[in-house]
ZATI-563592 format. One record per residue (C-alpha): x negated, y negated, z; residue in one letter. Coordinates in steps of 0.5 Angstrom, whole numbers, plus 500, padded with zeros to 3 digits. Layout:
N
+-----+-----+-----+------+
!   X !   Y !   Z ! rest !
+-----+-----+-----+------+
!   X !   Y !   Z !    A !
...
+-----+-----+-----+------+
***
This chain:
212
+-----+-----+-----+------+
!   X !   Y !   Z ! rest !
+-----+-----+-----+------+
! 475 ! 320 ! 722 !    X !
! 473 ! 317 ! 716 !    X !
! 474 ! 319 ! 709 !    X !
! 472 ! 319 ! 702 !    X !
! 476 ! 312 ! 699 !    X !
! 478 ! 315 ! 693 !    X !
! 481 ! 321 ! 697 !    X !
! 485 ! 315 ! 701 !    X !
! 487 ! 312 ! 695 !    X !
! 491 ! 319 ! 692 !    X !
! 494 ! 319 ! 698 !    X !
! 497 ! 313 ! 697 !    X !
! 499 ! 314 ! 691 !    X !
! 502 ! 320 ! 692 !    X !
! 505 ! 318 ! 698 !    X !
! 509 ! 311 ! 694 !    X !
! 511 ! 317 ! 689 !    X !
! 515 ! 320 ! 694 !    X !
! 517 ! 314 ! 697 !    X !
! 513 ! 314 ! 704 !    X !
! 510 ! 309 ! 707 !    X !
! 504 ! 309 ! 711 !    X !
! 504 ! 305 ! 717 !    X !
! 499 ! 303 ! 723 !    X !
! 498 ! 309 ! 728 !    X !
! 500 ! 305 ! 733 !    X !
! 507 ! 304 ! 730 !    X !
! 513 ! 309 ! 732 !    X !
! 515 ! 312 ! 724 !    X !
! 523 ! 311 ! 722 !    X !
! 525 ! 317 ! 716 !    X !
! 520 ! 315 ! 710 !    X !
! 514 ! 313 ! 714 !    X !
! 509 ! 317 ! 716 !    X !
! 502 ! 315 ! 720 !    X !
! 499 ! 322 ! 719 !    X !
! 494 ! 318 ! 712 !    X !
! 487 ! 323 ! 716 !    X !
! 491 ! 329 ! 716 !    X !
! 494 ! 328 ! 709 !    X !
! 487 ! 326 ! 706 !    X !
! 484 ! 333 ! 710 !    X !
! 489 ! 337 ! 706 !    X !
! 488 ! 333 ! 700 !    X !
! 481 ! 334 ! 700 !    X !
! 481 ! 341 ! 703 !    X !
! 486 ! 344 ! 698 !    X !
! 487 ! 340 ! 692 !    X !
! 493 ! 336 ! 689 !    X !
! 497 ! 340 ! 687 !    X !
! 498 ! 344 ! 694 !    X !
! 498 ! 337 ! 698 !    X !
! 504 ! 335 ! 693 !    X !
! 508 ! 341 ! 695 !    X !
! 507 ! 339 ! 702 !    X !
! 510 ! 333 ! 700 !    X !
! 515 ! 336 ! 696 !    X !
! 517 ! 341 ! 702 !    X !
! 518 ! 335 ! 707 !    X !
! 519 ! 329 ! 703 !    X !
! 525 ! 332 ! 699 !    X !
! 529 ! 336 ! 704 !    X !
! 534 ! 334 ! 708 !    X !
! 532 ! 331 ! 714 !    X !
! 525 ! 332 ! 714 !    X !
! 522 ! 325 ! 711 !    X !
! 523 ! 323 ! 719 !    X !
! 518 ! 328 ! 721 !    X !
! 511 ! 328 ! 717 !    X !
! 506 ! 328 ! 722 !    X !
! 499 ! 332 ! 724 !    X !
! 502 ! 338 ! 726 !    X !
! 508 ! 338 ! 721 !    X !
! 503 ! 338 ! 716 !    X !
! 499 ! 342 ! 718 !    X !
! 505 ! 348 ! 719 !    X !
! 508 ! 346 ! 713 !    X !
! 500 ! 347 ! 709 !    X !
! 499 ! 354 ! 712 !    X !
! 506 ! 357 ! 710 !    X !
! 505 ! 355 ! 703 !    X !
! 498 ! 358 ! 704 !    X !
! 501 ! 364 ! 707 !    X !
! 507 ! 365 ! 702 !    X !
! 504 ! 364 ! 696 !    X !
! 510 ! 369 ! 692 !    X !
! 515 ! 364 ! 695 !    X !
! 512 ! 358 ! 694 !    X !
! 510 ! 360 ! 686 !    X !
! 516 ! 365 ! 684 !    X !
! 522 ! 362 ! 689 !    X !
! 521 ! 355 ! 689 !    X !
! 528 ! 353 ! 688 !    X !
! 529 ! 357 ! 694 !    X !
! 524 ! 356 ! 698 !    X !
! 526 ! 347 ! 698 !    X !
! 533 ! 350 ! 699 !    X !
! 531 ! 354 ! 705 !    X !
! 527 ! 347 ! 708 !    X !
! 534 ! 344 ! 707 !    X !
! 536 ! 348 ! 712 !    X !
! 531 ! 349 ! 717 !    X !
! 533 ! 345 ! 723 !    X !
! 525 ! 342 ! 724 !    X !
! 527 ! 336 ! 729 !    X !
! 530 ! 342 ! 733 !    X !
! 525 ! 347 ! 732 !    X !
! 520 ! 341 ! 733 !    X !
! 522 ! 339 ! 741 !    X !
! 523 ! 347 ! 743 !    X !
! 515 ! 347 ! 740 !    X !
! 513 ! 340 ! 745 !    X !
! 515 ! 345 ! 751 !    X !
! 509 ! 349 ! 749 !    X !
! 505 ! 343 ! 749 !    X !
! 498 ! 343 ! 752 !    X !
! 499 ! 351 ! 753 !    X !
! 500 ! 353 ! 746 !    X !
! 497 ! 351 ! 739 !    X !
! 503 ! 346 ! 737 !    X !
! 501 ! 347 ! 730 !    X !
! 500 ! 355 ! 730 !    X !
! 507 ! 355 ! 734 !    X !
! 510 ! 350 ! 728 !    X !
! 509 ! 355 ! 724 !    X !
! 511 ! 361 ! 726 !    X !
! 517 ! 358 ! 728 !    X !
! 518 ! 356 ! 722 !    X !
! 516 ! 363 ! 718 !    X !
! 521 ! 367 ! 722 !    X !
! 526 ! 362 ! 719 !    X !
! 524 ! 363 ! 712 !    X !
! 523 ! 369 ! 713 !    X !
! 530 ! 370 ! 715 !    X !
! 533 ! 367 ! 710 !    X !
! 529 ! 371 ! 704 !    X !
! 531 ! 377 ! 707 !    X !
! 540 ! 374 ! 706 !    X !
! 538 ! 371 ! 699 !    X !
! 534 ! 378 ! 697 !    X !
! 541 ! 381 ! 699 !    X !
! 546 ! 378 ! 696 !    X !
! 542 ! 378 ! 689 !    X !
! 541 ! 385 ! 690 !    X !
! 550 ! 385 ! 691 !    X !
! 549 ! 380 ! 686 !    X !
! 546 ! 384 ! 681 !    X !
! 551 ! 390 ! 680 !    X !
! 555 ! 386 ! 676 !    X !
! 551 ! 380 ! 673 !    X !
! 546 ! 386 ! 671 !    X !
! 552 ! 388 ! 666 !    X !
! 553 ! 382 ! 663 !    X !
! 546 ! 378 ! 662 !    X !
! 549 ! 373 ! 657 !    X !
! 555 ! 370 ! 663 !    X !
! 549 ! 370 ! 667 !    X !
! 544 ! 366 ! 662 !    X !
! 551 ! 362 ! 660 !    X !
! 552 ! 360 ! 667 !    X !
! 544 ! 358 ! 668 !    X !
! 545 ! 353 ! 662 !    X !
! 551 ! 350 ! 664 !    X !
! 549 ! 349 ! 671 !    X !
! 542 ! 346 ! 669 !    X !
! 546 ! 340 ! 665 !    X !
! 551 ! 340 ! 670 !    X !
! 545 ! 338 ! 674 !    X !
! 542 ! 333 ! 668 !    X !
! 548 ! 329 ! 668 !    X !
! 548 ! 328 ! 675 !    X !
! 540 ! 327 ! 676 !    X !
! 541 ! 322 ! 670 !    X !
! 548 ! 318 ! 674 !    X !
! 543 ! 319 ! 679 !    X !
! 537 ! 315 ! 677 !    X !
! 542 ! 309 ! 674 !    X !
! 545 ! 307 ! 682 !    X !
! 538 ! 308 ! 684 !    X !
! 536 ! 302 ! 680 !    X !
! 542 ! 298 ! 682 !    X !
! 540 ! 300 ! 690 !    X !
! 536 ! 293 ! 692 !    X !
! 530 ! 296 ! 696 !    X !
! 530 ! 300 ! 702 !    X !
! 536 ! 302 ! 701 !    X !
! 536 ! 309 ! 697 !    X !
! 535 ! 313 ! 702 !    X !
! 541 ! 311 ! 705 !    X !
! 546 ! 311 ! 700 !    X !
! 543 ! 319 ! 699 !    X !
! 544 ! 320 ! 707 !    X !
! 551 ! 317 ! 707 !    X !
! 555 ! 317 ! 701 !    X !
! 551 ! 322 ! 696 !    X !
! 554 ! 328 ! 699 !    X !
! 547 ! 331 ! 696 !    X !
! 541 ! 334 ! 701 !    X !
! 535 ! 328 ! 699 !    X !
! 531 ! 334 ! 696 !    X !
! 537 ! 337 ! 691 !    X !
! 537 ! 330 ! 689 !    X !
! 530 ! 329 ! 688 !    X !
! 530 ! 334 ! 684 !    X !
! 536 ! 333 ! 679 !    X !
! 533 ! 327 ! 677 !    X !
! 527 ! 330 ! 676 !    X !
! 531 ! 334 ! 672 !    X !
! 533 ! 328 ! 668 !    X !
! 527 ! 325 ! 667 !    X !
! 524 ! 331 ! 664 !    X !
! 531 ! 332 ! 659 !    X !
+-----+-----+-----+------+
***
C-alpha cells in the first residue's frame, strides 16, 4: 500500500526519535526494530501526530515492548487510547507504568492461538483492556487508602512531589551524560541490563531533564 512521501518520512523521523529502526519486510525484527512502517503511516495519517506518538510512547518506552511493534500491536495499542481517552489524558503516568507491567510478548503467543478464527488485532486489544483495567481498579484503591491520611497533610504531599520530581531530574540528567559516552547500539543494552530502571522510566527521567 502506498502512502503520501510526506506521511513516510514523519514516520521516520519520529520513529529515529524513539530510536527505532525501520527494516525490510523480509527481515526478522530484533528489540528497537520495527517492519510495521504501513500500519504506522495508516495510524499517522489516520489519527494525527500526537496519537501515533503516544503509541510510540506506550510501546517504545515500556519494559520489554520495543521487541514488538507490528501491525497488530499497533493497531491494539491505537485502539485502546482511542478507547480510554481518560487514562491516557488524566493518567498518563500510570498508564506507561501499566505498559511496563503488561507481560505483552506472553499475551501475544496466547493471542496466535486464535489465529485464522479471531481478529488477531480485535483479541490483542481486549486482552490487553482487562489488564489495564485491572490494574486502574488496584491503584484507584490504594489512592482511595492513600487518600485518608494524605488529604490531612497536602503539603507532605506536595512536599514529597517536589522531591521525587528532582530526584528524577538528577537521574535523567546522569542519564543523559552515559548515553553520550555509550558507542551506538549499545544503549538499549546498558538500560536492560545494568540501569536497574524499565526503558520507559528512563525515558522519561531524561525527559524530565531535558525539559529542567
Amino acid at each position: 500500500m502506498k502512502h503520501n512521501a510526506k506521511v513516510e518520512a514523519a514516520v521516520r523521523a519520529i520513529c529515529a526519535e524513539y530510536e527505532i529502526e525501520i527494516i525490510p519486510g523480509n527481515v526478522y525484527p530484533m528489540p528497537g526494530q520495527t517492519r510495521a512502517v504501513s500500519t504506522m503511516c495508516q495510524i499517522l495519517a489516520k489519527y494525527g501526530e500526537g496519537h501515533f506518538r503516544l503509541a510510540m510512547t506506550t510501546l517504545g518506552e515500556t519494559r520489554g515492548n520495543n521487541a514488538l511493534i507490528d501491525q497488530v500491536t499497533l493497531w491494539a495499542v491505537s485502539d485502546l487510547i482511542r478507547a480510554c481517552p481518560d487514562w491516557v489524558e488524566n493518567r498518563t503516568s500510570e498508564w506507561l507504568q501499566w505498559w511496563d507491567e503488561i507481560p505483552l510478548g506472553p499475551i501475544i503467543c496466547t493471542i496466535n492461538q486464535l489465529r485464522g478464527v479471531i481478529n488477531q488485532r480485535h483479541a490483542l486489544a481486549g486482552a490487553l483492556y482487562w489488564r489495564l483495567c485491572s490494574y486502574a481498579q488496584e491503584r484507584m484503591s490504594a489512592k482511595d487508602t492513600a487518600n485518608t491520611v494524605t488529604m490531612k497533610v497536602p503539603e507532605l504531599r506536595r512536599a514529597r512531589s517536589n522531591a521525587n520530581r528532582e530526584q528524577a531530574i538528577e537521574q535523567g540528567q546522569k542519564l543523559i551524560e552515559i548515553k553520550s559516552r555509550l558507542p551506538r547500539g549499545e544503549w538499549l543494552p546498558w538500560v536492560q541490563e545494568q540501569s536497574g530502571l524499565s526503558y520507559g522510566t528512563v525515558q522519561r527521567y531524561m525527559r524530565m531533564a531535558k525539559a529542567a
